[in-house]
CHARMM-style PDB file with segment names, atoms N, HN, CA, C and O in Angstrom:
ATOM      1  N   UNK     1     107.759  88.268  71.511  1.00  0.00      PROA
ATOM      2  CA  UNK     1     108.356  89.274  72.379  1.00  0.00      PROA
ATOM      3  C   UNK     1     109.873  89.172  72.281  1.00  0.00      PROA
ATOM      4  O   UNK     1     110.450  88.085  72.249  1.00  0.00      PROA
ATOM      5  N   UNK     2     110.611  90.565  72.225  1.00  0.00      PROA
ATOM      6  HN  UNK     2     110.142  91.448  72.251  1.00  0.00      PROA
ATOM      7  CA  UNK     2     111.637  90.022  71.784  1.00  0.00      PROA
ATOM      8  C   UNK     2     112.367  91.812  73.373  1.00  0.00      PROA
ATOM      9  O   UNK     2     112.337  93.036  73.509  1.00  0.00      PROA
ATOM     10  N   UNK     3     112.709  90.927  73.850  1.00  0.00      PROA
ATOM     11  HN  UNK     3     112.733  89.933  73.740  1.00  0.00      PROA
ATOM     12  CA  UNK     3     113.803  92.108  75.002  1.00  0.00      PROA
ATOM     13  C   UNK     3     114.836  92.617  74.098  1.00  0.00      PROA
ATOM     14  O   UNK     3     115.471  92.319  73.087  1.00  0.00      PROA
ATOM     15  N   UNK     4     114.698  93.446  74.887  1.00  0.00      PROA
ATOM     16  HN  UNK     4     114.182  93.688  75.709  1.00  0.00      PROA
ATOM     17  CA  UNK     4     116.199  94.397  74.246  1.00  0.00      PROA
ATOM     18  C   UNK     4     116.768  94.867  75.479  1.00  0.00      PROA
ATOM     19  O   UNK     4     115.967  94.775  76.409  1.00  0.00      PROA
ATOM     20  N   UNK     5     118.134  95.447  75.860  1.00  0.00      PROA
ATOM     21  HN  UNK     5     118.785  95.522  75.105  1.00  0.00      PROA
ATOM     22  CA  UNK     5     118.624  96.474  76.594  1.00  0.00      PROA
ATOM     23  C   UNK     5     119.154  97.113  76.455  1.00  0.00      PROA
ATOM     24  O   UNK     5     120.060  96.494  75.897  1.00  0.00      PROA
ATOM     25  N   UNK     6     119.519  98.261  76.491  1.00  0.00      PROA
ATOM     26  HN  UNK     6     118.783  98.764  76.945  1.00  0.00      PROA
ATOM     27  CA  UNK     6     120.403  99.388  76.216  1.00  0.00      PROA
ATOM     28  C   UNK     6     120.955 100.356  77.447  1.00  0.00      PROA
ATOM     29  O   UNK     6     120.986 100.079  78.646  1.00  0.00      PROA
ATOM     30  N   UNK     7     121.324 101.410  76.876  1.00  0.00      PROA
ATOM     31  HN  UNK     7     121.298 101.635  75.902  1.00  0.00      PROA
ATOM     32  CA  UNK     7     121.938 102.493  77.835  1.00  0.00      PROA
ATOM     33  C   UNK     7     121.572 103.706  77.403  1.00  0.00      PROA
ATOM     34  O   UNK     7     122.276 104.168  76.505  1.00  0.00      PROA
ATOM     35  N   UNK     8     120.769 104.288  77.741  1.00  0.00      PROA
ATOM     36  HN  UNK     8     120.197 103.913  78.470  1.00  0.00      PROA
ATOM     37  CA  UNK     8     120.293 105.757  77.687  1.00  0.00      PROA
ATOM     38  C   UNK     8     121.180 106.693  78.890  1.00  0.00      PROA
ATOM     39  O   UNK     8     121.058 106.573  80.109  1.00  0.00      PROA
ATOM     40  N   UNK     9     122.019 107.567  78.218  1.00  0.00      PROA
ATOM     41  HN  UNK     9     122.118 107.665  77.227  1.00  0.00      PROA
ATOM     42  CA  UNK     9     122.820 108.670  78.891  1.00  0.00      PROA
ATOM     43  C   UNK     9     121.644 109.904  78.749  1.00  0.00      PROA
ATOM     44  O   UNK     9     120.981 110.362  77.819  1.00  0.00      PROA
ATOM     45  N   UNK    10     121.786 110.205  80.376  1.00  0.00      PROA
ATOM     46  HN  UNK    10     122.325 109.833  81.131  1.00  0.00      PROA
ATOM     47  CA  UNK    10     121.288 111.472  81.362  1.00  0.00      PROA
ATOM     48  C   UNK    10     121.859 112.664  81.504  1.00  0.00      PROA
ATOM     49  O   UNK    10     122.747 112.534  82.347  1.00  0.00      PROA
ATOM     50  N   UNK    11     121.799 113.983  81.039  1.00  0.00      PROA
ATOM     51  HN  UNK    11     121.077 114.088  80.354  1.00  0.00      PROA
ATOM     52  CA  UNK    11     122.210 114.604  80.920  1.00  0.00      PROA
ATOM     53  C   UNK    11     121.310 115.735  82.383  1.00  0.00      PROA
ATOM     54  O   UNK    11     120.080 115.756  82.395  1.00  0.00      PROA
ATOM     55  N   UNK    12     121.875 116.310  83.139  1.00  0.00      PROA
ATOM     56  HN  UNK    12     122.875 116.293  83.129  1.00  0.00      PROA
ATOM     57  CA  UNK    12     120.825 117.189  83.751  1.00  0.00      PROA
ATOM     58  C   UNK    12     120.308 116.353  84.880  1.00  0.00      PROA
ATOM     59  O   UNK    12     119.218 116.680  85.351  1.00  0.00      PROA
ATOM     60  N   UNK    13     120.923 115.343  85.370  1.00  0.00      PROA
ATOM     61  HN  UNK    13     121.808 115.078  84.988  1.00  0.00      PROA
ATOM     62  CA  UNK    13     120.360 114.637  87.150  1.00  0.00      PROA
ATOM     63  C   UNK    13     121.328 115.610  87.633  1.00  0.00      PROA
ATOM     64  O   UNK    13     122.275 116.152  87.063  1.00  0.00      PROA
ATOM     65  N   UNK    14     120.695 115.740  89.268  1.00  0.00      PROA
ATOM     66  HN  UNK    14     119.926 115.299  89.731  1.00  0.00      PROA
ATOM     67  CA  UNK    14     121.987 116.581  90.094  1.00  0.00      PROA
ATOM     68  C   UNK    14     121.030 115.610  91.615  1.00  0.00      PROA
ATOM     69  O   UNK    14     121.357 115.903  92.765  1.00  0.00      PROA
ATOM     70  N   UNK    15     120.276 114.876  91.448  1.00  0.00      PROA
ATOM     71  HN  UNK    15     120.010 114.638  90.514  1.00  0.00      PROA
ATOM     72  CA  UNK    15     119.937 114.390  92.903  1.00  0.00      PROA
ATOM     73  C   UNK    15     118.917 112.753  92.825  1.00  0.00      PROA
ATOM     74  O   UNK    15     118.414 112.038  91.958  1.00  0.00      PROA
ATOM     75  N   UNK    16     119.005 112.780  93.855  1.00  0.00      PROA
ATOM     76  HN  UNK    16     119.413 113.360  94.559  1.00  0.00      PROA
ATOM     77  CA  UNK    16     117.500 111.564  93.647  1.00  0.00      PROA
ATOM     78  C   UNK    16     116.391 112.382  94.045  1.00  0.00      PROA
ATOM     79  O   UNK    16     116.066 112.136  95.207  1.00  0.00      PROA
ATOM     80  N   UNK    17     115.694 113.268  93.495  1.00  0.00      PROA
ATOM     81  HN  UNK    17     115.958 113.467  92.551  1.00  0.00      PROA
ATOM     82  CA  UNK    17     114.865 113.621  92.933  1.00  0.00      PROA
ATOM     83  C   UNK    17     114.304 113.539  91.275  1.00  0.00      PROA
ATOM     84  O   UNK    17     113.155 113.524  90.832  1.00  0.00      PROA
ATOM     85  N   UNK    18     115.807 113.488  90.497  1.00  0.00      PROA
ATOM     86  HN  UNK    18     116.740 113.500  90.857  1.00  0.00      PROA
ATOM     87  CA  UNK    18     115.648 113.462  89.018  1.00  0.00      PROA
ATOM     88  C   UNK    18     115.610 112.055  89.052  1.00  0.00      PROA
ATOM     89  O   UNK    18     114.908 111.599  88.150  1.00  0.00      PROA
ATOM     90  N   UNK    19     116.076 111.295  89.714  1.00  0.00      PROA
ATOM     91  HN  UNK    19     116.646 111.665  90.447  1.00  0.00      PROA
ATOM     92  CA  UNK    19     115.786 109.718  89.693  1.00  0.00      PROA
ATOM     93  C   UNK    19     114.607 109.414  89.427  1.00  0.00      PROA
ATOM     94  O   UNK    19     114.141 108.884  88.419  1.00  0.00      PROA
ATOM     95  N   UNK    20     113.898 109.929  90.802  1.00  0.00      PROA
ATOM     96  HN  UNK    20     114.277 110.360  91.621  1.00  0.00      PROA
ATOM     97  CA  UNK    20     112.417 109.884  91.157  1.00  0.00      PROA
ATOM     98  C   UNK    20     111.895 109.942  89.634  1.00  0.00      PROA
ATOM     99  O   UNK    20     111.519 109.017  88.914  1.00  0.00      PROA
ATOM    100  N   UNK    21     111.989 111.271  89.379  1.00  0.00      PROA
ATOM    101  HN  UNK    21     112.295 112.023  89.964  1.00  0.00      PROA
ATOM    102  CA  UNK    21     111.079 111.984  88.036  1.00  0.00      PROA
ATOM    103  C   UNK    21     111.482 111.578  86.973  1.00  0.00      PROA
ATOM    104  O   UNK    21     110.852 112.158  86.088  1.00  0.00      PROA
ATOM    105  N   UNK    22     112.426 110.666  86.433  1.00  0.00      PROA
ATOM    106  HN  UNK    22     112.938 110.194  87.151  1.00  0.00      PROA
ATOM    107  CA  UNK    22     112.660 109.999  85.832  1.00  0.00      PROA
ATOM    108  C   UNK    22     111.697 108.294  85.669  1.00  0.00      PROA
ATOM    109  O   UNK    22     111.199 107.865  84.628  1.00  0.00      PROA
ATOM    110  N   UNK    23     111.680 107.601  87.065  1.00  0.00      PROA
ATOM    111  HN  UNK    23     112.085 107.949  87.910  1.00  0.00      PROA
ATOM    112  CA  UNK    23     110.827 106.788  86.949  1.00  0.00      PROA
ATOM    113  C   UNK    23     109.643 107.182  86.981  1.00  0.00      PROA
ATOM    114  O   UNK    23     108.973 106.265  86.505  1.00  0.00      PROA
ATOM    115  N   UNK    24     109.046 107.950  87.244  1.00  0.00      PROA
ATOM    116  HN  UNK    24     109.590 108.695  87.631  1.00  0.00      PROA
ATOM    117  CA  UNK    24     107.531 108.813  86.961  1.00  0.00      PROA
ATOM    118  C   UNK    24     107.694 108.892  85.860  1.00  0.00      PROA
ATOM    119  O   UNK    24     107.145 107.913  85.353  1.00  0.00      PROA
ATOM    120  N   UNK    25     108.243 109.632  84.952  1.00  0.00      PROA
ATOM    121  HN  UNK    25     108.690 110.427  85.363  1.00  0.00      PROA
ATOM    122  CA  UNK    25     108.294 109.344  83.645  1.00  0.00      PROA
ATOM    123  C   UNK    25     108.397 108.398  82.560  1.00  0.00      PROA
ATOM    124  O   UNK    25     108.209 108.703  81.382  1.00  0.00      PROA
ATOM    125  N   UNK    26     108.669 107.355  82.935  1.00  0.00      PROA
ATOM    126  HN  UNK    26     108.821 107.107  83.892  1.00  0.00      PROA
ATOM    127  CA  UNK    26     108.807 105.866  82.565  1.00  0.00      PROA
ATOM    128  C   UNK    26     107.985 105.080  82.632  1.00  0.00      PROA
ATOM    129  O   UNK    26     107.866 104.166  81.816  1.00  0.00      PROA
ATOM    130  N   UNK    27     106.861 105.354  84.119  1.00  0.00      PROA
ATOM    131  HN  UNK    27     106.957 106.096  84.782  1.00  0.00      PROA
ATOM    132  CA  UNK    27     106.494 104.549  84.611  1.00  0.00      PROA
ATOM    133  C   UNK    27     105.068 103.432  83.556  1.00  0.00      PROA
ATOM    134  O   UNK    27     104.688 102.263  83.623  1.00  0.00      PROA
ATOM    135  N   UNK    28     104.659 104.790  82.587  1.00  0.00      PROA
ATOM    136  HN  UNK    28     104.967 105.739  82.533  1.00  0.00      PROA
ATOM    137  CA  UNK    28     103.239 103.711  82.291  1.00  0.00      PROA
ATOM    138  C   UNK    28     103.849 103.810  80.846  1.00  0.00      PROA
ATOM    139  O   UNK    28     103.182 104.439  80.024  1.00  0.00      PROA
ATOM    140  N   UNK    29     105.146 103.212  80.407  1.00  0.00      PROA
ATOM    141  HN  UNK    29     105.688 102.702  81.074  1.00  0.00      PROA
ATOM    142  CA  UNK    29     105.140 103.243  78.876  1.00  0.00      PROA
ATOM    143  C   UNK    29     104.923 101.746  78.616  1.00  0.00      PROA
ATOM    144  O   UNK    29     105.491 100.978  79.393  1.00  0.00      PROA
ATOM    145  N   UNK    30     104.280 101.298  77.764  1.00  0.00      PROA
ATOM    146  HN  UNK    30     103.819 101.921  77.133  1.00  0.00      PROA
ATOM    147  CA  UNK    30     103.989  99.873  77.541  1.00  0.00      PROA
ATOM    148  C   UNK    30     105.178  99.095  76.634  1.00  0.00      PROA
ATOM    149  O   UNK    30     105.703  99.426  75.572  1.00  0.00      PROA
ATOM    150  N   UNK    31     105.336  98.174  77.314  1.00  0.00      PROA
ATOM    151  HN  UNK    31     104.909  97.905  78.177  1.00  0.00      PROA
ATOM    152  CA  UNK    31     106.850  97.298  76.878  1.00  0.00      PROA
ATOM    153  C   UNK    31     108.072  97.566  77.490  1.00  0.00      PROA
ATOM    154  O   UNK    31     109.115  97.031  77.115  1.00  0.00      PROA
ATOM    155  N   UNK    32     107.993  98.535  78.609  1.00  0.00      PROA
ATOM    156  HN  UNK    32     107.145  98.969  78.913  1.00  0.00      PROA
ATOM    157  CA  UNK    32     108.761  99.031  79.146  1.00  0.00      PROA
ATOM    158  C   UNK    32     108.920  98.025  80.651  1.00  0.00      PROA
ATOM    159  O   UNK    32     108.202  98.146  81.644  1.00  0.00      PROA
ATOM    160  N   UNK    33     109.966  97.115  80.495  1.00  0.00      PROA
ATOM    161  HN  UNK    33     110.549  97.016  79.689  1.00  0.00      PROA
ATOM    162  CA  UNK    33     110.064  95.564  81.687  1.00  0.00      PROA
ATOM    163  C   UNK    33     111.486  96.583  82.691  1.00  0.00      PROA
ATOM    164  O   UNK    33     111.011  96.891  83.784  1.00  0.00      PROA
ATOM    165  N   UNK    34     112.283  96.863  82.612  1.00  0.00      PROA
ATOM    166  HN  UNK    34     112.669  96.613  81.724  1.00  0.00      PROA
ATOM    167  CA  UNK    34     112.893  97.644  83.885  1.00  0.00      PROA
ATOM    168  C   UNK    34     113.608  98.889  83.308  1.00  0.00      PROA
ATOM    169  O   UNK    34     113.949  99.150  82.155  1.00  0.00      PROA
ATOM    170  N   UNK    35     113.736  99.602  84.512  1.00  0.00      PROA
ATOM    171  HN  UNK    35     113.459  99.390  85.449  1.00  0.00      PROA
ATOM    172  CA  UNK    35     114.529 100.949  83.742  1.00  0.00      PROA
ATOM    173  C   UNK    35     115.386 100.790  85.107  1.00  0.00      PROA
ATOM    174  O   UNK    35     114.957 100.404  86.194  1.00  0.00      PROA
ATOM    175  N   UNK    36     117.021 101.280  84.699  1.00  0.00      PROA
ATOM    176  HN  UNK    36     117.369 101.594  83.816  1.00  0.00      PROA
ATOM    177  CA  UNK    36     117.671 101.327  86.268  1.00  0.00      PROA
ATOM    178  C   UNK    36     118.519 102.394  86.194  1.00  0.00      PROA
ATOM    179  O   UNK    36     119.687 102.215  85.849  1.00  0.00      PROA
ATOM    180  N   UNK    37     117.964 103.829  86.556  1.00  0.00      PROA
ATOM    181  HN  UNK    37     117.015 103.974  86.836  1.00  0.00      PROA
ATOM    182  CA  UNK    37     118.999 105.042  86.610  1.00  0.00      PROA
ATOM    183  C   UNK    37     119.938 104.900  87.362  1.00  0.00      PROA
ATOM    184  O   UNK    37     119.819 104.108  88.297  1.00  0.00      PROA
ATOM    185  N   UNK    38     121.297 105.717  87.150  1.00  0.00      PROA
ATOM    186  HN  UNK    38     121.394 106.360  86.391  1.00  0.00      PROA
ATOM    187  CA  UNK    38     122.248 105.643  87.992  1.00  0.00      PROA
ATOM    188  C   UNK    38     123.011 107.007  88.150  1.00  0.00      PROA
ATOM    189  O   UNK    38     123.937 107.457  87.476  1.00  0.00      PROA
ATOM    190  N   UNK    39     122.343 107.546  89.254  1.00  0.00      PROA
ATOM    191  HN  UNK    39     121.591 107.181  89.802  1.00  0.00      PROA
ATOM    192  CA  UNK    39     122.631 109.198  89.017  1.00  0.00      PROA
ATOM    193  C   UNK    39     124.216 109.549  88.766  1.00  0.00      PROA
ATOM    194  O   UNK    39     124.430 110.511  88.028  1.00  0.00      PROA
ATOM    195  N   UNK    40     125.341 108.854  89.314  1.00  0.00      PROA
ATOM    196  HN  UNK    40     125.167 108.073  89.913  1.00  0.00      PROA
ATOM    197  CA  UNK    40     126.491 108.995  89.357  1.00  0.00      PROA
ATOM    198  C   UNK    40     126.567 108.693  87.898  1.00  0.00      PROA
ATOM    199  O   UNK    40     126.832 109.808  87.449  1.00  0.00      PROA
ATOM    200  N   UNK    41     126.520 108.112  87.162  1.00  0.00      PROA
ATOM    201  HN  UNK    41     126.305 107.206  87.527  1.00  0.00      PROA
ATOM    202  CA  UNK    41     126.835 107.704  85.772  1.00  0.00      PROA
ATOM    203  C   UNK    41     126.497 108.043  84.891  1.00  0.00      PROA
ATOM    204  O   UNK    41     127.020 107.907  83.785  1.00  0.00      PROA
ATOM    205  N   UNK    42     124.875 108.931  85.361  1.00  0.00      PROA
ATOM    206  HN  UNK    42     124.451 109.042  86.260  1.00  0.00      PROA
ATOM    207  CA  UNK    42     124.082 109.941  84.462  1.00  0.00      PROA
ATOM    208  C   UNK    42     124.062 109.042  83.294  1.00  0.00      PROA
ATOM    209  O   UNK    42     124.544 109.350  82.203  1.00  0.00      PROA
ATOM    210  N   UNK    43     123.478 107.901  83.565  1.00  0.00      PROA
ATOM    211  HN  UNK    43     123.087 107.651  84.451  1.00  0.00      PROA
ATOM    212  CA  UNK    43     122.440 107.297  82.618  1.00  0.00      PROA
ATOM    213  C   UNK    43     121.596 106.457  83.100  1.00  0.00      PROA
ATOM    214  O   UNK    43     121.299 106.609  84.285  1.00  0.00      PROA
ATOM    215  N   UNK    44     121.019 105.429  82.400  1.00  0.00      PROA
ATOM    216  HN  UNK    44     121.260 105.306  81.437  1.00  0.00      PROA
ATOM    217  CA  UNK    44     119.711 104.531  82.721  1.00  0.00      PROA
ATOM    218  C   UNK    44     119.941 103.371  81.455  1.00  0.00      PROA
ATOM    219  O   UNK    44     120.166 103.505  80.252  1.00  0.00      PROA
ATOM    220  N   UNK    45     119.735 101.940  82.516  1.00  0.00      PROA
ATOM    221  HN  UNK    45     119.552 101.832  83.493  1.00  0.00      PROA
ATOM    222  CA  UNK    45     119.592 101.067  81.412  1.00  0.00      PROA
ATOM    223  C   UNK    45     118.529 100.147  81.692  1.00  0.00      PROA
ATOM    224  O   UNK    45     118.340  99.423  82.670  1.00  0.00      PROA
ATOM    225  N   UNK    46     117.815 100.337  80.545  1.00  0.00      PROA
ATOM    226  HN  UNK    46     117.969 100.926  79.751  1.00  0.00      PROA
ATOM    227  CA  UNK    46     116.373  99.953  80.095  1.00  0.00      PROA
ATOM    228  C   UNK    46     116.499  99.054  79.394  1.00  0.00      PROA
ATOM    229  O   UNK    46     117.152  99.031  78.352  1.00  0.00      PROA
ATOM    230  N   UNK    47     115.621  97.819  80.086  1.00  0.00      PROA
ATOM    231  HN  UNK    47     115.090  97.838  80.933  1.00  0.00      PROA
ATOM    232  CA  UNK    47     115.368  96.572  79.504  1.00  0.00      PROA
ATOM    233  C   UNK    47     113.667  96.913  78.340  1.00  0.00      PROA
ATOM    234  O   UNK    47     112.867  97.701  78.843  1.00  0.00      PROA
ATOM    235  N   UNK    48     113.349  96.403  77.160  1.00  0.00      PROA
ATOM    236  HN  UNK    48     114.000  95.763  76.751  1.00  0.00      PROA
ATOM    237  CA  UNK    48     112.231  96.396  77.119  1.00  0.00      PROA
ATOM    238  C   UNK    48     111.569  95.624  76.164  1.00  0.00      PROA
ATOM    239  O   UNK    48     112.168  94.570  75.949  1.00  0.00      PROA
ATOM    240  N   UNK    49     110.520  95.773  75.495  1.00  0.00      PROA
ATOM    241  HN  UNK    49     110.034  96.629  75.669  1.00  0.00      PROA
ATOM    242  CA  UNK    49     109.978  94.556  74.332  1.00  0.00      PROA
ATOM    243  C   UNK    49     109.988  95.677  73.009  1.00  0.00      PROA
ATOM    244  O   UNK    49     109.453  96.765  72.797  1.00  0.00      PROA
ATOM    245  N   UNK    50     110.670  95.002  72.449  1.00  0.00      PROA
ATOM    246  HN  UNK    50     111.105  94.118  72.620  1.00  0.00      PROA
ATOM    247  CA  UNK    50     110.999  96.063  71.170  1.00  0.00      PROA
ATOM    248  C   UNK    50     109.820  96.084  69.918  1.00  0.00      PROA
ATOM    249  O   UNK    50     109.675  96.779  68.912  1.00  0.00      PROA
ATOM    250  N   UNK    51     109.126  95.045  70.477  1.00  0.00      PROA
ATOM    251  HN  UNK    51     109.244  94.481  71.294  1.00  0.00      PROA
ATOM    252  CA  UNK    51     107.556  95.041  69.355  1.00  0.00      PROA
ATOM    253  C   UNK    51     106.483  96.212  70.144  1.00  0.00      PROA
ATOM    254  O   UNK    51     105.405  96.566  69.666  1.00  0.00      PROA
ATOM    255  N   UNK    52     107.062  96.705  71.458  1.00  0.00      PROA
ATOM    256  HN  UNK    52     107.937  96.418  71.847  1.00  0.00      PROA
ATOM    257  CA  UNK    52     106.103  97.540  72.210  1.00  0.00      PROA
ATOM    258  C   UNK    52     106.339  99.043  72.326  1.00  0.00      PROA
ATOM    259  O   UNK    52     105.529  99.970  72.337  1.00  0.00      PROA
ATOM    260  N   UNK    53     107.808  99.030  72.417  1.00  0.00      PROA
ATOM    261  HN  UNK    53     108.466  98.277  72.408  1.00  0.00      PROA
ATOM    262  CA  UNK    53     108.521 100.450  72.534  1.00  0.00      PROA
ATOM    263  C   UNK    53     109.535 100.092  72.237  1.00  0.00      PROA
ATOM    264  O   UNK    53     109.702  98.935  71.853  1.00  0.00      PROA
ATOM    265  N   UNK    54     110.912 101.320  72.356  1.00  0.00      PROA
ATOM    266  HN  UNK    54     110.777 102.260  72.668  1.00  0.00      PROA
ATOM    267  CA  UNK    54     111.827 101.460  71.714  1.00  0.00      PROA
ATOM    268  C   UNK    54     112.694 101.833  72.627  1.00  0.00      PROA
ATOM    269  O   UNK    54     112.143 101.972  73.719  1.00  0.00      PROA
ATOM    270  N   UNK    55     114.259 102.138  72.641  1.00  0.00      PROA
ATOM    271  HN  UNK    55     114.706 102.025  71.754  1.00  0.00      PROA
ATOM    272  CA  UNK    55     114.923 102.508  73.805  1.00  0.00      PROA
ATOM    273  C   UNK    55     114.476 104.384  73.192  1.00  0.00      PROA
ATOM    274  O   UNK    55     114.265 105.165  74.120  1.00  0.00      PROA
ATOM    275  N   UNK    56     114.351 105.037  71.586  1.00  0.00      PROA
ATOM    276  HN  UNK    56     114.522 104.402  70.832  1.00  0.00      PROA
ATOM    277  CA  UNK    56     114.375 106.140  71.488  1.00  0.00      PROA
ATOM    278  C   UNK    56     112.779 106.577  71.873  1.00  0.00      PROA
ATOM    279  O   UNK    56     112.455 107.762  71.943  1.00  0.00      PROA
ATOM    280  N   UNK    57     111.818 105.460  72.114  1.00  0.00      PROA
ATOM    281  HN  UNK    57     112.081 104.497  72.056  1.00  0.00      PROA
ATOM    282  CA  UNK    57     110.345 106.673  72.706  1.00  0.00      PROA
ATOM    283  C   UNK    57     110.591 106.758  74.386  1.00  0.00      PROA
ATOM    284  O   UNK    57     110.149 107.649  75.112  1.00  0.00      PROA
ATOM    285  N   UNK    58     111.501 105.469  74.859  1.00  0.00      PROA
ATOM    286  HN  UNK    58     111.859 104.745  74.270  1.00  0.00      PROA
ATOM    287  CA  UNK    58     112.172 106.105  76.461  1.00  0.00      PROA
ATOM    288  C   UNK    58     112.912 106.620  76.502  1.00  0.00      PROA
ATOM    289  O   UNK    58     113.414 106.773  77.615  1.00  0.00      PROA
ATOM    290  N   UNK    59     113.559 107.295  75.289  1.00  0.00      PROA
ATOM    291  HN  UNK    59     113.151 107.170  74.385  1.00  0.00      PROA
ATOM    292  CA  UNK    59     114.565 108.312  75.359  1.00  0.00      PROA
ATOM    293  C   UNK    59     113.674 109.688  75.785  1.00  0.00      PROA
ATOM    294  O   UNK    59     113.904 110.210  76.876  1.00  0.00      PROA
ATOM    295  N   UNK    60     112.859 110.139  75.068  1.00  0.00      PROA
ATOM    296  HN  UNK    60     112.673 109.715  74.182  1.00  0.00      PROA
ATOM    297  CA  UNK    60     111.723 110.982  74.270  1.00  0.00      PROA
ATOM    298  C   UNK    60     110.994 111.409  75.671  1.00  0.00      PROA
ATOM    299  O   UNK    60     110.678 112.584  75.860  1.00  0.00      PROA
ATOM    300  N   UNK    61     110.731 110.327  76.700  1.00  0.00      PROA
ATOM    301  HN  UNK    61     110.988 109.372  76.546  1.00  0.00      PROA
ATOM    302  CA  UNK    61     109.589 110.361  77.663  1.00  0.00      PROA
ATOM    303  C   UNK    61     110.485 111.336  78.585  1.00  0.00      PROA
ATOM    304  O   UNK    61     110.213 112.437  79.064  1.00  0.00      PROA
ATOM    305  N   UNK    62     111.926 110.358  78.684  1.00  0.00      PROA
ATOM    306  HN  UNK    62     112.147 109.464  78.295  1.00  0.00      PROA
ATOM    307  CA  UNK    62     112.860 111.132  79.793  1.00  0.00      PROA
ATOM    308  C   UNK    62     113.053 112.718  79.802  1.00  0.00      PROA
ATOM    309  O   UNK    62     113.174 113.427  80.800  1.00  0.00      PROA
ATOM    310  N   UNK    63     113.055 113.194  78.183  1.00  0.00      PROA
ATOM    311  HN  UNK    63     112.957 112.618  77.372  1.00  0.00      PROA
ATOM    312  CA  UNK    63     113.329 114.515  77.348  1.00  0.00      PROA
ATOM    313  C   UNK    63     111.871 114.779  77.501  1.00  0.00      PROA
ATOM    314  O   UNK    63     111.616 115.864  76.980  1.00  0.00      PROA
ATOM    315  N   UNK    64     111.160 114.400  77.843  1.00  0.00      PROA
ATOM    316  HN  UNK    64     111.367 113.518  78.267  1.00  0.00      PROA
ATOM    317  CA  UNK    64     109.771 115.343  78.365  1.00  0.00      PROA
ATOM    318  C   UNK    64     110.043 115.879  79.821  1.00  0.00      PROA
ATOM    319  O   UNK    64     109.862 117.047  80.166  1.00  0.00      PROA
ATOM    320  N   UNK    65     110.450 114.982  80.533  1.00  0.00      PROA
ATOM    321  HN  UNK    65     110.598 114.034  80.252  1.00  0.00      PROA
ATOM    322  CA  UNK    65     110.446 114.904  82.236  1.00  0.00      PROA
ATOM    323  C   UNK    65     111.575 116.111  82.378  1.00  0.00      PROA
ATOM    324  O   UNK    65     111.825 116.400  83.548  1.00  0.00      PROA
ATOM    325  N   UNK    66     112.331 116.897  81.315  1.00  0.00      PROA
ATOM    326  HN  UNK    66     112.128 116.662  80.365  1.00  0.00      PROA
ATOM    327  CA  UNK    66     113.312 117.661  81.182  1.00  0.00      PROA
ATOM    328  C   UNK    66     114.645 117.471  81.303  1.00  0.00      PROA
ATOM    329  O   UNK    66     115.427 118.365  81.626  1.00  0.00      PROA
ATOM    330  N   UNK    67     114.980 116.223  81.034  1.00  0.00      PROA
ATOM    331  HN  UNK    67     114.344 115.497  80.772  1.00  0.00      PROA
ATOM    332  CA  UNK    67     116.105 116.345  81.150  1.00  0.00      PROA
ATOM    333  C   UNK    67     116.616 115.753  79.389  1.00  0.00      PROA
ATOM    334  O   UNK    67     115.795 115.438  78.527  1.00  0.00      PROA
ATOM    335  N   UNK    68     118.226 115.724  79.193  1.00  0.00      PROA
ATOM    336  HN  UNK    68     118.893 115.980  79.893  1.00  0.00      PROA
ATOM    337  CA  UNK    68     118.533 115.533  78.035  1.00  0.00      PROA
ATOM    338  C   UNK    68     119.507 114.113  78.034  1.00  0.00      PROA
ATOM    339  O   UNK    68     120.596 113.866  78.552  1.00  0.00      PROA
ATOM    340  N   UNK    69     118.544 113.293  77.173  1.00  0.00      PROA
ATOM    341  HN  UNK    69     117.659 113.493  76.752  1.00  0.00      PROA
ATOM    342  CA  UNK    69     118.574 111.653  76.629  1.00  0.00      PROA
ATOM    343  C   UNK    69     119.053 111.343  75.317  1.00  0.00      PROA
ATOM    344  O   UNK    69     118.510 111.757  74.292  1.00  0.00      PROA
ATOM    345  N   UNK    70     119.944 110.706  75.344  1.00  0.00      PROA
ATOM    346  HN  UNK    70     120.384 110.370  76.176  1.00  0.00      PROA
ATOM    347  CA  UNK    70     120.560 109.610  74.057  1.00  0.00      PROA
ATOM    348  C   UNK    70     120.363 108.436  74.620  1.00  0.00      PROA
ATOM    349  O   UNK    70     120.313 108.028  75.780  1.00  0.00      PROA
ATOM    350  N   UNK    71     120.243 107.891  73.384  1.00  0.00      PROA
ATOM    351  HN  UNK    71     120.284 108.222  72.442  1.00  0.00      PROA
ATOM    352  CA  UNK    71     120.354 106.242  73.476  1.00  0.00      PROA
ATOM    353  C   UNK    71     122.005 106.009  73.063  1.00  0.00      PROA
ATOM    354  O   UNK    71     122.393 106.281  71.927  1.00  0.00      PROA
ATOM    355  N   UNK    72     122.785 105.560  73.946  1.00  0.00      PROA
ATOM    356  HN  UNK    72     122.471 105.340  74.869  1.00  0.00      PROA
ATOM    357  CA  UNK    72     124.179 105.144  73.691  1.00  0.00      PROA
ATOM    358  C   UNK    72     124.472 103.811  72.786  1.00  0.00      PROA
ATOM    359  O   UNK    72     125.261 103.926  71.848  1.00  0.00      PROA
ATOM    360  N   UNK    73     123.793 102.432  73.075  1.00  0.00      PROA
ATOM    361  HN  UNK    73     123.152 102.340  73.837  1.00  0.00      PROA
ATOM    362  CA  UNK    73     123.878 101.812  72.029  1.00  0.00      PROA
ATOM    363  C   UNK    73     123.341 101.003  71.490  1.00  0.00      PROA
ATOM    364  O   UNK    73     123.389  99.773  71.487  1.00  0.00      PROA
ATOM    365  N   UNK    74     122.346 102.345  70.601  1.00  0.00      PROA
ATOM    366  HN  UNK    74     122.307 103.345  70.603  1.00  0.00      PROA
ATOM    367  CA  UNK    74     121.514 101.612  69.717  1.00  0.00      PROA
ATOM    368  C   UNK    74     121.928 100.954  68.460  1.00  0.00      PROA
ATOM    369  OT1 UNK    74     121.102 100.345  67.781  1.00  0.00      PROA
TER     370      UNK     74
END
């Protein structure tokens, strides 16, 4: 198991509601150990196991939930 963390920038929060729906969106990805949005900063930094997921398929999940995700530094 090997952690990783990064910074995924949020494009499109305007409340803690997109917070919310953001961790709903996160919630059952496997290898996925914390996610911590920060609506003011309009991003999220995600700890996770990089043999399980990736910071770009929690990029991908967030860009389902509708809003628009980069991984800053991958």
């Amino acid at each position: 198991m090997a952690n990783q963390t990064r910074i995924i920038k949020i494009d499109g929060m305007t409340c803690g509601g997109c917070v919310a729906s953001i961790h709903t969106a996160t919630a059952d990805i496997e290898g996925l150990d914390t996610i911590s949005v920060e609506l003011t900063d309009n991003q999220a930094t995600v700890t996770f196991d990089d043999q399980l997921t990736s910071a770009d398929k929690i990029a991908a999940a967030i860009e389902d939930a509708g809003f628009d995700a980069t991984v800053a530094n991958s």
